[in-house]
Every structure is written in structure tokens, then in C-alpha cells.
C-alpha positions in Angstrom: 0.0 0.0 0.0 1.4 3.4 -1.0 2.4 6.0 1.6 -0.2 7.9 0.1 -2.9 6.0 0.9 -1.7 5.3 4.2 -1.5 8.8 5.1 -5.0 9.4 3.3 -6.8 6.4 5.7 -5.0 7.6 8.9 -6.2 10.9 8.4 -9.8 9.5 7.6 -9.8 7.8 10.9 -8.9 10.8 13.0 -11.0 12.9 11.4 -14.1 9.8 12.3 -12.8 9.6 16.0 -12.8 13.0 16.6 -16.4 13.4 15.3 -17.9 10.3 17.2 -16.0 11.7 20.2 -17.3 15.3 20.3 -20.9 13.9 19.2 -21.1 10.8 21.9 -18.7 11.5 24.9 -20.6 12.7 28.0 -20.4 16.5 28.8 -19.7 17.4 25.5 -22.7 19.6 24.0 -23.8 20.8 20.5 -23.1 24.3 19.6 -26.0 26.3 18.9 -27.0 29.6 18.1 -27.9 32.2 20.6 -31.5 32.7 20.9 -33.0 36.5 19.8 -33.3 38.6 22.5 -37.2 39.5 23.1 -37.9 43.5 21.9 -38.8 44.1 25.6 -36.5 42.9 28.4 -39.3 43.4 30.8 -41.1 40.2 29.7 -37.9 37.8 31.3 -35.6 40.0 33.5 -34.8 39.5 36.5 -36.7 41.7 39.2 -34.8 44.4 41.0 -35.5 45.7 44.3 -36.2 49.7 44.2 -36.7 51.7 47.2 -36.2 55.2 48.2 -33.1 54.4 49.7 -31.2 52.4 47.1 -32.0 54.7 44.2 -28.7 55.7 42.4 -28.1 59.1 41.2 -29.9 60.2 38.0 -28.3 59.5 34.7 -30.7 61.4 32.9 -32.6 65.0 33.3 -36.0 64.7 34.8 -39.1 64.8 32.4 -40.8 67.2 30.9 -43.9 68.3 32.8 -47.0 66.3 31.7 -50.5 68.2 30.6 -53.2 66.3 32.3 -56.1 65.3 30.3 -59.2 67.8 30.2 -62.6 66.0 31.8 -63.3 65.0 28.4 -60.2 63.2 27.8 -60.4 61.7 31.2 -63.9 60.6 30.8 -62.6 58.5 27.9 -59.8 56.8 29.3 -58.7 52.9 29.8 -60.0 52.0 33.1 -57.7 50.0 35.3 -58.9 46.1 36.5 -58.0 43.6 39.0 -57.8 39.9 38.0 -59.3 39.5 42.3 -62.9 40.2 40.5 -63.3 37.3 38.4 -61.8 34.6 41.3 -64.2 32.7 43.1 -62.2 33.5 46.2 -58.9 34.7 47.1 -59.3 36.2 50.9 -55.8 37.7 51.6 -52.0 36.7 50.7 -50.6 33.8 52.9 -54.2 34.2 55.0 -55.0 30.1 57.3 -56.7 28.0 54.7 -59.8 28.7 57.6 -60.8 30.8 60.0 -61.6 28.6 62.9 -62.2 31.3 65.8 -62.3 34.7 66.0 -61.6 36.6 69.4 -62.6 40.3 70.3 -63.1 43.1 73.1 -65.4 44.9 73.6 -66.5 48.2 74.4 -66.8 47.1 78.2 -63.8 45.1 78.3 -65.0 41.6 77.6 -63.2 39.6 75.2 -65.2 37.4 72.8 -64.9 33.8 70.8 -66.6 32.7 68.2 -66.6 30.2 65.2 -67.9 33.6 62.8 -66.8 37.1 62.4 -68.0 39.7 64.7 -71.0 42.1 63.9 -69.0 45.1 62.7 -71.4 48.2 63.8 -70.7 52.1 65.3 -70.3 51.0 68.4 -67.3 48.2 67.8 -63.7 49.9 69.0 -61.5 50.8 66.7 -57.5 51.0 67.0 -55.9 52.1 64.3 -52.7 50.7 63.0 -50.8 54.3 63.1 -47.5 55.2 61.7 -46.7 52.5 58.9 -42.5 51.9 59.1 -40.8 52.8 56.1 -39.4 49.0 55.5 -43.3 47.3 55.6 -44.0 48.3 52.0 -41.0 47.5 48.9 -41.2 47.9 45.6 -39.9 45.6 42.8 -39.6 46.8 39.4 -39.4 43.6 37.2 -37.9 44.7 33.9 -35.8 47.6 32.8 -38.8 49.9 31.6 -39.8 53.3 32.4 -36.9 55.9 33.4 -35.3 56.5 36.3 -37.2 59.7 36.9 -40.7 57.9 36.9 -39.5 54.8 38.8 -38.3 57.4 41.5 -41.9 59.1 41.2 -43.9 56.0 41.5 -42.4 55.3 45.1 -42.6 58.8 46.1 -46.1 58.4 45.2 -46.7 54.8 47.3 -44.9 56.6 49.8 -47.4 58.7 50.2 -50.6 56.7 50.2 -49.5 55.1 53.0 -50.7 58.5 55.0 -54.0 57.0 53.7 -53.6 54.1 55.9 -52.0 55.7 58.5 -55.4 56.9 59.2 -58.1 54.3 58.4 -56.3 51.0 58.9 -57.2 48.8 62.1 -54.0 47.4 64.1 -52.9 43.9 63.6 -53.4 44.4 59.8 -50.2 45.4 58.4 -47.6 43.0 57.9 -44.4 43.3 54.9 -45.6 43.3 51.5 -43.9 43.6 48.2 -45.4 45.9 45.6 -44.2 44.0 41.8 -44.7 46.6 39.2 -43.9 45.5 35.5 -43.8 48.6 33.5 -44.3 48.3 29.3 -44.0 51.3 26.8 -45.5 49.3 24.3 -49.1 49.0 23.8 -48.6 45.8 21.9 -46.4 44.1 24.1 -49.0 45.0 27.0 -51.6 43.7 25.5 -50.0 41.1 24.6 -48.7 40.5 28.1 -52.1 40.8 30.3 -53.5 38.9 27.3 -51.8 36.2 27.9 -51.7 36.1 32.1 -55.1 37.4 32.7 -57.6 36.9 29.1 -59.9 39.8 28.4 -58.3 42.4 30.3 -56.1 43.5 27.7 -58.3 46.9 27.1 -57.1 48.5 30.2 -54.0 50.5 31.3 -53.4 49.4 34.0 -54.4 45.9 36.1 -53.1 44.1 39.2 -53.0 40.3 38.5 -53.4 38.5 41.9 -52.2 34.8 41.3 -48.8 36.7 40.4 -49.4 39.5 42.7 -47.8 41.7 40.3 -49.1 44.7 38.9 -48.5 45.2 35.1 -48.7 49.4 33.7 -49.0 50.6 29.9 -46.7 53.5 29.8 -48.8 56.1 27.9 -47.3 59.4 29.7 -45.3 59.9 33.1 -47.8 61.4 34.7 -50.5 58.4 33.5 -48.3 55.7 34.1 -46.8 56.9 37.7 -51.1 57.8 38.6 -52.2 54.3 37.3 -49.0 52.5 39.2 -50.0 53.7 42.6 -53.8 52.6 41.6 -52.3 49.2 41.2 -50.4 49.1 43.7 -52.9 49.9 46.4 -54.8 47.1 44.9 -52.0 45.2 46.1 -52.0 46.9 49.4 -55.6 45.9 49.6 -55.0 42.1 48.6 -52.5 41.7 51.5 -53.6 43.4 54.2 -57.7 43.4 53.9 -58.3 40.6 51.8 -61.6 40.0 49.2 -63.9 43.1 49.7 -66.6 45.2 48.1 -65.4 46.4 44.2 -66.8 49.7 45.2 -64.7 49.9 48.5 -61.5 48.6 46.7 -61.4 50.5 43.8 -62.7 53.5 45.5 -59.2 53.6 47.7 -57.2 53.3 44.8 -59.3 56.2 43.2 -58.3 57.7 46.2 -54.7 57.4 46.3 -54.2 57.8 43.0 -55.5 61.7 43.3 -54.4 63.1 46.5 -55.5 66.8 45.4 -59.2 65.6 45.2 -61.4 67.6 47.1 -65.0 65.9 47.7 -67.8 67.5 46.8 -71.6 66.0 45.8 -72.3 65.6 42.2 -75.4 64.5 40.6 -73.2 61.9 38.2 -72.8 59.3 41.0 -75.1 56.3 41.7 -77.1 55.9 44.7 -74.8 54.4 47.6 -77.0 51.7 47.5 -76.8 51.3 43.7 -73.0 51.2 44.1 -73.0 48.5 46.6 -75.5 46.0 45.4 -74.2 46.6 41.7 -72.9 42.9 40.1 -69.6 43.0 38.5 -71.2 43.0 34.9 -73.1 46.3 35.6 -69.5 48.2 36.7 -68.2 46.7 33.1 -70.9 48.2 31.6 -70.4 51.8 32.4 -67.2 52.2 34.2 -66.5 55.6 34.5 -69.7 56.3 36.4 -69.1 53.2 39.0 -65.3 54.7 39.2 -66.4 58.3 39.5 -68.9 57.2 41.9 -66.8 54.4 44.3 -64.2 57.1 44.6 -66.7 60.0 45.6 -68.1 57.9 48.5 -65.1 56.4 49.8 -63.5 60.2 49.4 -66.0 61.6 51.5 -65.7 58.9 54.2 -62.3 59.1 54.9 -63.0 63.0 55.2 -66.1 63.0 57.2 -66.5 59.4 58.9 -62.8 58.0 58.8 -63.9 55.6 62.2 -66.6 54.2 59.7 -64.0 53.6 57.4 -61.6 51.9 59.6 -64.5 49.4 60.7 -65.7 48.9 56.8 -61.9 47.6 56.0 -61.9 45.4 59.7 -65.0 43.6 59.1 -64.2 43.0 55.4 -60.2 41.7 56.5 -62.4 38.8 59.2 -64.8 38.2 56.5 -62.9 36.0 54.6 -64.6 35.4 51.0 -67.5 36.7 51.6 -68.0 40.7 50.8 -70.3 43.1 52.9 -74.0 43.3 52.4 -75.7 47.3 51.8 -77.2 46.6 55.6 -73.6 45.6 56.8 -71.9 48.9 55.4 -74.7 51.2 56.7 -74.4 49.5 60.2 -70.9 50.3 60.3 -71.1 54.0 59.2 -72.0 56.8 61.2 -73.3 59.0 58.8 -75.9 58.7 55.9 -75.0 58.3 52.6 
């Protein structure tokens, strides 16, 4: 055989046993080809952990100031939802799978037990939960979305509704919560997002999806995404420390906190408060803005004129577990007429 052909077969077999080596032998994977990166990081990053006191210095100038929509714009705008109205029952975060025994005092000093929740009514004490510590409430951007400047704004903003709280919030309720806001700038991607975690709620702006306890915001503006984050987040608020209650009562608060400058005053475009109560989720999807406008007139006016009815509304909602208040339960707490 010619050293040709010699050469020419032991080359041929090296080639073969490095091939069948690099294909078989264990640990040794394939190359492939890097997988394209999705347009919006936000979908897959990792969350980060943003407070007031880990915020970094600006790398960019702040906004430019944002025009708010006139009352016709506003009248027309994507409400916000939350995924809680279409469970059967979700009761709070982490809450005992049942509520076994409930324990009270009263106003002469006796303390109570009972297999049901106590009759909530004018006369039940009230201690409210007072200053709220700075560490109880942290918020979790998932995503790289939205600027600095409104990332900073939106916890200045939670910040602050926690003065609502302060005031209206029976003790023993608060406990650490984490507030996960996934901001998108693209109307698409949004919708394609809620779409696919929470089916025909794509046509809002805003939404807080409870079995991920994460609230998801469509970047329109700063000032409409930073208004429409807190909204969501005290949906989230509301999930943790109260639990399943009225639609009226929970979207009311977020109203609320959402427009600190409001200033209450009766209008003849709101329901009757006995309207808003008994209404059935289908009739707040058929007009929204007037259940919105009127949830967040009532609620506005209670925590200015009857905050101690308040207080009792959101403690006899947190030990009702599933169930939501009746009309004669709410009126029995309150100490003024509506």
C-alpha cells in the first residue's frame, strides 16, 4: 500500500474519531446559536428591588412636565382592573386556609370567641394601625422599563398613600408586603402580556393580576403611568392586608390614592350608595367611568367626614374571609348617611 494511501486512511480515521468523540462522549454539548433577544427585556428580567433608599443618582434630566387630560379626555380613558374580580375567592395573601375562631373586646372590656366574624357596627372599638415603618411596603420593578425619573416618582407616590392608611387602617393588619410593578411602553407588548396572564383584560391601562401578585402598567405618559401604578399598587395593598372586599370599597381607595388633590364635593353623576354596593360586576363593566367616578366619591367623602366608619368597613371586610359586605352591613358600620 502506498504511503499515500496510508497517510489518506490515517487521516480519515482521525478525522471519524474526533467526530464520534465530540458527538457521543458525555459533557460534551452541541453548539447552537444564541436565541434572539425578546424587543422588551421586561417580559424575562430578573426583578430588582427599588426603594427610596437604594435609588442611584440620575443618569438622565428629569421629564418634561405632563399636561393632564381635560374631563373629556379623562372621561374616555382605559379604566384599570384587577384579575381579584373574576376569582371565586382569594381572601388575603398567605391568609389560614380557615378561620376557625375569632376573638374580640369589647367596648366594656370583655373579650369574645366565636366560630364567625363579629357584627362590625358604630359601636365596635377601633385601633388604628398608626405610623406604617418605612421598610413594611417595597417595591420591585421587574424589567428595565420606564426611566429613572418615573420609577423614583412611582415610590414617592406609594410613599405617600400610605398616610391613607396611617389613618383608616385597624392594628394587627399590616404586615411586609412587596409591591411588583412590571412597566411596558409598548401598547402591543402589553396587550400582549395581560392577554396572555389574565384573558380579556387587555383593554385597560393598568391591572393588578393577583395569582402573580404583580401589577402590570401601559406606559402612555409619566404622569398616567406613575397615577395608574400607585392605583395598582394599592390594589395590592388591599389584597395583603384586607383581603376579598366590596369592588366599590377597593377600587374607591385606589381612586383615592391615586388623586391626592381631590377635594370631595356631591355631584349628581354618582349612583345611589345603595346602587354602588348591590351593583354585580357585569353592571361596573358596563359603564365604568360612572361606577369609578362614583366608588371614589363615596369612599373620598368617608375618609374625610367618617374616617372611624371607614376603619370598621376595611376590619369587618379583613375577618370576612370570601364573603363581601351586604348594603345593611356597610350602613351598620357607618356613622353617617350616605
Amino acid at each position: 500500500m502506498g504511503k499515500l494511501t496510508k497517510l489518506g486512511i490515517a487521516v480519515l480515521t482521525i478525522t471519524l474519531n474526533s467526530f464520534l468523540v465530540y458527538r457521543y462522549a458525555p459533557g460534551v454539548k452541541e453548539f447552537t446559536s444564541k436565541a434572539a433577544e425578546p424587543k422588551h427585556s421586561s417580559m424575562v428580567q430578573k426583578a430588582n428591588l427599588l426603594s427610596n433608599d437604594s435609588l442611584i443618582a440620575p443618569t438622565e434630566p428629569l421629564p418634561n412636565p405632563i399636561t393632564l387630560a381635560s374631563p373629556d379626555e379623562a372621561s374616555k380613558r382605559l379604566y384599570h382592573d384587577s384579575t381579584a374580580l373574576i376569582a371565586s375567592c382569594l381572601d388575603k395573601l398567605h391568609a389560614p386556609k380557615s378561620k376557625q375562631i375569632y376573638t374580640w373586646i369589647d367596648t366594656n372590656g370583655i373579650r369574645h370567641f366565636s366560630d364567625s366574624p363579629r357584627k362590625v357596627d358604630v359601636t365596635t372599638p377601633i385601633s388604628l394601625a398608626g405610623e406604617i415603618a418605612p421598610d413594611a411596603i417595597s417595591v420591585n420593578f421587574i424589567g428595565h422599563e420606564g426611566h429613572y425619573a418615573l420609577r423614583r416618582d412611582i415610590v414617592a407616590r406609594i410613599n405617600k398613600s400610605k398616610s391613607i392608611y396611617e389613618k383608616i387602617l385597624p392594628s394587627g393588619l399590616v404586615k411586609p408586603i412587596t409591591i411588583n410593578l412590571r412597566l411596558i411602553d409598548d401598547g402591543s407588548d402589553y396587550r400582549n402580556y395581560v392577554e396572555s396572564q389574565a384573558p380579556g383584560k387587555a383593554s385597560t391601562q393598568g391591572i393588578y393580576i393577583s395569582s402573580l401578585n404583580e401589577s402590570v402598567v401601559w406606559i402612555r405618559s409619566d404622569e398616567q403611568a406613575s397615577r395608574t401604578a400607585v392605583h395598582e399598587a394599592i390594589h395590592a395593598m388591599n389584597r395583603h392586608w384586607i383581603g376579598q372586599m366590596g369592588r366599590w370599597l377597593n377600587e374607591g381607595l385606589a381612586e383615592l390614592a391615586e388623586d391626592f388633590d381631590y377635594v370631595y364635593s356631591e355631584s349628581s353623576n354618582q349612583l345611589p350608595f345603595s346602587a354602588l354596593i348591590k351593583a354585580s360586576h357585569k353592571e361596573w363593566d358596563k359603564n365604568k367611568q360612572l361606577y369609578y367616578v362614583s366608588a371614589k366619591s363615596y369612599v373620598s367623602r368617608l375618609f374625610a367626614e367618617d374616617s372611624a366608619g371607614l376603619s370598621k368597613l376595611l376590619l369587618a371586610e379583613s375577618e370576612n374571609g370570601c364573603n363581601e359586605l351586604s348594603y345593611m352591613e356597610v350602613k351598620d358600620a357607618l356613622s353617617i348617611r350616605l
